[in-house]
C-alpha positions in Angstrom: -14.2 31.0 27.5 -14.9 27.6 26.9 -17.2 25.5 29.5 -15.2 22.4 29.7 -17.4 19.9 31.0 -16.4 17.6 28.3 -12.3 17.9 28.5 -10.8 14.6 28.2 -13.1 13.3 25.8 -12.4 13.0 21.8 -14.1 13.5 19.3 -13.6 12.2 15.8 -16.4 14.3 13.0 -15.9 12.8 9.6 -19.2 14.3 9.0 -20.5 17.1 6.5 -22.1 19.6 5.8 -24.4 21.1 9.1 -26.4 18.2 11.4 -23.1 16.4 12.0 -20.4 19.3 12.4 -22.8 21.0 14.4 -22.8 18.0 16.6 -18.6 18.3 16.6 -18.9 21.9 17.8 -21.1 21.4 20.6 -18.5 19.1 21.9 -16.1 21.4 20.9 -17.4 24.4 22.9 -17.6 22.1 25.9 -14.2 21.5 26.4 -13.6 18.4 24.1 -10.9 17.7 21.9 -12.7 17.5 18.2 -10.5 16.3 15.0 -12.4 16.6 11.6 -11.6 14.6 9.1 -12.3 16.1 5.4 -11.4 14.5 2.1 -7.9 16.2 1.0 -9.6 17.2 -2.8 -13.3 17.8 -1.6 -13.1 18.7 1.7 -16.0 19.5 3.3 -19.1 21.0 0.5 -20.0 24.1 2.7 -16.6 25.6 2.1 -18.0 26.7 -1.2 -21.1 27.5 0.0 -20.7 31.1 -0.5 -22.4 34.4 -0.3 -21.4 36.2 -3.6 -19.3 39.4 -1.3 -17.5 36.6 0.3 -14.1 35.9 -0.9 -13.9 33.0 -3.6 -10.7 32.2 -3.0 -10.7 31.5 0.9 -11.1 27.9 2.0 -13.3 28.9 4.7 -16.9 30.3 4.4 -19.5 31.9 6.1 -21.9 28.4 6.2 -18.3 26.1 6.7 -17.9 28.8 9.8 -21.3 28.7 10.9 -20.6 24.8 12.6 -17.5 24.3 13.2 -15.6 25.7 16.2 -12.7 24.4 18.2 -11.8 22.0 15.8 -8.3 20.7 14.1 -8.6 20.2 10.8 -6.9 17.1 9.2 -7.3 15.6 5.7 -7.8 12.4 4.8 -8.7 9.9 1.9 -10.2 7.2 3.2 -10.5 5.3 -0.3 -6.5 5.0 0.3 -5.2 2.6 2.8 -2.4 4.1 4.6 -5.1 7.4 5.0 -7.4 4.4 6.3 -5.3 3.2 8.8 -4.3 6.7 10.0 -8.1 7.2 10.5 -8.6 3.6 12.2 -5.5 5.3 14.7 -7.5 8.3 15.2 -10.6 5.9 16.5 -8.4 3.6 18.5 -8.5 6.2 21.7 -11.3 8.1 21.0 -14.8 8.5 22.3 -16.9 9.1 19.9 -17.3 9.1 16.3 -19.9 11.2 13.7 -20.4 10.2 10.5 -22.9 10.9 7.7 -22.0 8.3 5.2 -24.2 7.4 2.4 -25.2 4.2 2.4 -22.7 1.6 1.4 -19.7 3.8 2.3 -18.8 2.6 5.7 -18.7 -0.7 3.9 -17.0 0.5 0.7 -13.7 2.5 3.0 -14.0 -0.9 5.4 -15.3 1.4 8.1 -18.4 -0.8 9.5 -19.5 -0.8 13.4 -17.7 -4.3 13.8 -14.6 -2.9 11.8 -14.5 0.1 14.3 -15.8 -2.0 17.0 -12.9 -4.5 16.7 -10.6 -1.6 17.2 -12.0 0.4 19.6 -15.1 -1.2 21.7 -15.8 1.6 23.5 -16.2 3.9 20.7 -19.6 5.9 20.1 -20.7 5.7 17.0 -23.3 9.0 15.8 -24.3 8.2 12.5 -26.9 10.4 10.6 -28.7 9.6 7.8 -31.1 11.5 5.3 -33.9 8.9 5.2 -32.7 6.1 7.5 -30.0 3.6 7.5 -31.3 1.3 5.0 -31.9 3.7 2.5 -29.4 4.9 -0.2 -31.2 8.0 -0.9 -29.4 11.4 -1.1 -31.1 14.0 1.5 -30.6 17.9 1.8 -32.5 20.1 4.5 -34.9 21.5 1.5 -35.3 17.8 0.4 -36.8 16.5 3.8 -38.9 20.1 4.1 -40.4 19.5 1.1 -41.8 15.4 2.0 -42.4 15.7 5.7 -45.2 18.6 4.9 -42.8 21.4 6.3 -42.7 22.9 3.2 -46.6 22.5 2.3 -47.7 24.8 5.7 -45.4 27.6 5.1 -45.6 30.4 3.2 -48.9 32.7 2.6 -52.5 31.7 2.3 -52.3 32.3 -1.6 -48.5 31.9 -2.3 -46.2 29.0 -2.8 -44.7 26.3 -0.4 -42.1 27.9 1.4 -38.9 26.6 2.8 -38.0 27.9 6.1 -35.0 30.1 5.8 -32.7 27.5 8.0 -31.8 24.5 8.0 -34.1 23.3 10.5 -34.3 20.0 10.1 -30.7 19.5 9.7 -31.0 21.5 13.0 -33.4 19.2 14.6 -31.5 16.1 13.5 -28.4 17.4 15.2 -30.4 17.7 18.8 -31.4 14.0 18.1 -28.1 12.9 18.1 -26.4 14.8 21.0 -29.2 13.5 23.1 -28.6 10.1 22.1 -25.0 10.2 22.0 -25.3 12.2 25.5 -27.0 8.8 26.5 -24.6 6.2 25.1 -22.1 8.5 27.2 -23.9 7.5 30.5 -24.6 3.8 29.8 -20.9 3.3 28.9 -19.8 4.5 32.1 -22.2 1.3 33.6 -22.0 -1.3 30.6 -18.1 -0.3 29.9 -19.3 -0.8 26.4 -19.6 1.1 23.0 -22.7 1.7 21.4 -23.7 2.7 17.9 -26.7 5.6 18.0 -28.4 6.6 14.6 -30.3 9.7 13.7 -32.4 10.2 10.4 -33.5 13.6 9.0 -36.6 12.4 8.0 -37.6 11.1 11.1 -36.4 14.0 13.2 -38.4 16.3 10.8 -42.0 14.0 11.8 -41.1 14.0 15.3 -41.3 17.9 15.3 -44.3 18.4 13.6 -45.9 18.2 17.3 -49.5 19.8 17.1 -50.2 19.8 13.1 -49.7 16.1 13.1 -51.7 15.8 16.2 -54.5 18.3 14.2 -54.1 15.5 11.6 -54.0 12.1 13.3 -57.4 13.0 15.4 -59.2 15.8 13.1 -57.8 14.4 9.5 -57.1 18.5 9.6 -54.9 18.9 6.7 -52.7 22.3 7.6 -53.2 25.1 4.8 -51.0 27.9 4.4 -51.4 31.1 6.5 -48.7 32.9 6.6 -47.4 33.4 10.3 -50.8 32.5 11.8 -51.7 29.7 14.3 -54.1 27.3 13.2 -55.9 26.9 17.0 -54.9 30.3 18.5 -55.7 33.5 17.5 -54.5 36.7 17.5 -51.7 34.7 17.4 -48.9 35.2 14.3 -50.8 38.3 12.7 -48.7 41.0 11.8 -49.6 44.4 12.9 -48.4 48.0 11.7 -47.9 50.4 14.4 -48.2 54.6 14.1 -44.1 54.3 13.8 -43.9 51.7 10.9 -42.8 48.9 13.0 -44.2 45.3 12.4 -45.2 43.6 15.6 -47.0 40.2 16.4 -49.2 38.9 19.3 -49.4 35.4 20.9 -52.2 35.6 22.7 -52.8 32.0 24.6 -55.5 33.1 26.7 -58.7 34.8 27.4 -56.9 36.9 30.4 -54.2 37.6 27.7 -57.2 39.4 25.2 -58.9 41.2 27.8 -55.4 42.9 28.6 -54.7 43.8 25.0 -58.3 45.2 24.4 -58.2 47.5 27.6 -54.9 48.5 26.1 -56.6 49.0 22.5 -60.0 50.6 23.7 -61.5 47.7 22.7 -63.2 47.0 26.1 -66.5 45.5 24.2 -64.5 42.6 22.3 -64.0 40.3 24.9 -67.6 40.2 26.0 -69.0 39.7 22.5 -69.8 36.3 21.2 -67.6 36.1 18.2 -64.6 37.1 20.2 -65.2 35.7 23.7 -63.6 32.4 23.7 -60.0 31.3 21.8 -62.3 28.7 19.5 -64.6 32.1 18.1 -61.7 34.3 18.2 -59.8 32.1 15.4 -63.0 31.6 13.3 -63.0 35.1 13.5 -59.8 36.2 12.9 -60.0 38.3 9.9 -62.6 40.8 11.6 -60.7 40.6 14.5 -57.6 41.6 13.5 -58.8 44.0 11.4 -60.1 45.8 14.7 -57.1 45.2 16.2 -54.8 46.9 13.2 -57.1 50.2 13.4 -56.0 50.3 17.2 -52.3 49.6 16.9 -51.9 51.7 14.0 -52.4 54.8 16.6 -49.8 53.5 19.1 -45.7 53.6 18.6 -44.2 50.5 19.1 -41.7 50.8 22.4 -45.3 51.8 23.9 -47.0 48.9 22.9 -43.7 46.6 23.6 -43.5 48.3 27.2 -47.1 47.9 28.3 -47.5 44.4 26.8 -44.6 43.2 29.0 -45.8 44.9 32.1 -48.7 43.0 32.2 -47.4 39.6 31.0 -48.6 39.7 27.4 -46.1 37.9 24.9 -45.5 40.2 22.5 -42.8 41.4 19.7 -41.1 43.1 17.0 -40.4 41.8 14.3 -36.7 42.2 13.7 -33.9 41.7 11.1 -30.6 40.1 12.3 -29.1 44.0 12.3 -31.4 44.6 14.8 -31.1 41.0 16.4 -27.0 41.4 17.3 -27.5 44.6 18.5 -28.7 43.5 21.3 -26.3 42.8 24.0 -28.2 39.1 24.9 -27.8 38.1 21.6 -23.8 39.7 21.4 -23.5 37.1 24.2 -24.3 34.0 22.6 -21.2 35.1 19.8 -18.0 32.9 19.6 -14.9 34.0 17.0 -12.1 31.9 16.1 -9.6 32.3 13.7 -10.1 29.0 11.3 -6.7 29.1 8.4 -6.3 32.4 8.7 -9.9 33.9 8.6 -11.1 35.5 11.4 -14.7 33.6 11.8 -18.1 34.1 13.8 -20.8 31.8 14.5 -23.8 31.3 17.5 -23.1 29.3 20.5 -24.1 25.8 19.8 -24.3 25.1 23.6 -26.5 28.0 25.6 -27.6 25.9 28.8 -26.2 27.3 32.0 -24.3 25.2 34.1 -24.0 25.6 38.2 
């Protein structure tokens, strides 16, 4: 069942691909009324963005599915001008607007902010863009991973840079602009006036590189590659292999947090030895120390280890495929299906705050 906090309000998402529909089906799963408008040829690109055992003639994919919910689908070409003025319609009574045009393109369909202002000043504009409003450049999620150093401090210590298997920054960029279109919401109600909010990629994907740019900007620390590994925490990230072939991971954040694991591993004398004492010797000695650590877990099952760890407030986990994941009931939870055109579709919750 939906949470309809947002009934009443509409929602017009002439966006593509993920950032901007998954902005549309947050509104969507809280009640809103969200139309998306898709080019009657073209359509939206992640329709054929396919996993070769889906079916190639279906309209509808997996990705397409993965961000958009609640939605009715209408086509449009805005290059025409009756389609135009059937869109300017939609805009007249609505409250908000997403778009991801390239740039140019709001000017080229006569679709600027005083165009859409002019007919509906009260409208919110959401506009995201790959690398800013000014700049004509085409952006994809691997794109901005790749030149905002995402890309550079992922992977192994002696493999390639990695891409992180999601479309995180896409994902980021999407927060951005619910936030600020969340905002525009509130100051309407006091300025009864419209407001135009804008979101890049690349700068969402700098704003989240949080404590490496900090490690940067006051240590000129240049993040290298290590694997799952914390660059100022450690155990923290290693992978461990436990008597029943599982793969678990510690994040030990604090000295109380080691001493619990190492009366746990028979490894009483680590905490009270120099090169293990403190968080700072414990990562320049992390090789040796996992290496301890590994000959100790390797004894132990994991529920054991996972049970124990818990009890006494260590954070610790399995590592776990998505089988595994959606087999758990909390995750089960988060599911919403929706027949889109005749496929039967599943995605995640977009919204998971609770509301009382």
């Amino acid at each position: 069942m939906r949470n309809l906090l947002m009934k009443g309000v509409k929602v017009i998402d002439a966006s593509t691909v993920l950032a901007g529909p998954s902005v549309g089906t947050f509104f969507a799963e809280l009640g809103a009324d969200v139309i998306k408008v898709e080019h009657p040829i073209f359509g939206d690109v992640t329709r054929t963005w396919k996993l070769p055992s889906e079916d190639l003639k279906s309209q509808v994919s997996n990705y397409f599915s993965s961000v958009n919910y609640g939605k009715t689908y209408i086509s449009l070409n805005l290059s025409e001008e009756n389609d135009r003025a059937k869109f300017l319609d939609l805009v007249s009574d609505s409250d908000i607007l997403l778009t991801n045009f390239k740039k140019g393109d709001a000017d080229k369909f006569k679709l600027n902010d005083n165009i859409l202002r002019a007919e509906n000043p009260l409208l919110i504009h959401g506009k995201i863009s790959g690398f800013g409003d000014e700049s004509d450049r085409v952006a994809y999620d691997l794109i901005l991973q790749a030149e905002t150093g995402f890309m550079s401090m992922n992977g192994q210590t002696e493999g390639p840079p990695t891409k992180m298997p999601v479309a995180l920054i896409d994902v980021l960029a999407a927060h951005h602009l619910k936030e600020a279109i969340l905002l525009a919401l509130y100051q309407r109600e006091k300025s009864k006036k419209g407001f135009t909010v804008s979101v890049s990629l690349y700068e969402a994907a700098v704003s989240s590189l949080m404590n490496q740019a900090s490690n940067y900007l006051m240590s000129d620390a240049i993040p290298n590659r290590i694997g799952s590994m914390h660059p100022n925490i450690a155990p923290y990230g290693e992978i461990f292999k436990t008597k029943d072939g599982a793969d678990i991971c510690f994040a030990i954040g604090s000295d109380k947090h080691f001493s619990t694991l190492c009366e746990y591993l028979n490894l009483d004398h680590l905490p009270g030895n120099e090169n293990f004492a403190t968080n700072p010797s414990r990562v320049k000695n992390r090789v040796d120390l996992a290496s301890k650590i590994q000959e100790k877990v390797s004894t132990h099952k994991a529920i054991d280890i996972l049970e124990y760890m818990e009890s006494k407030n260590v954070p610790c986990g399995k590592i776990k495929n998505l089988k595994e994941v959606f087999e758990d009931q909390s995750a089960k939870n988060l599911i919403l299906s929706e027949e889109i055109e005749g496929k039967t579709t599943k995605r995640v919750k977009a919204a998971i705050f609770k509301w009382t």
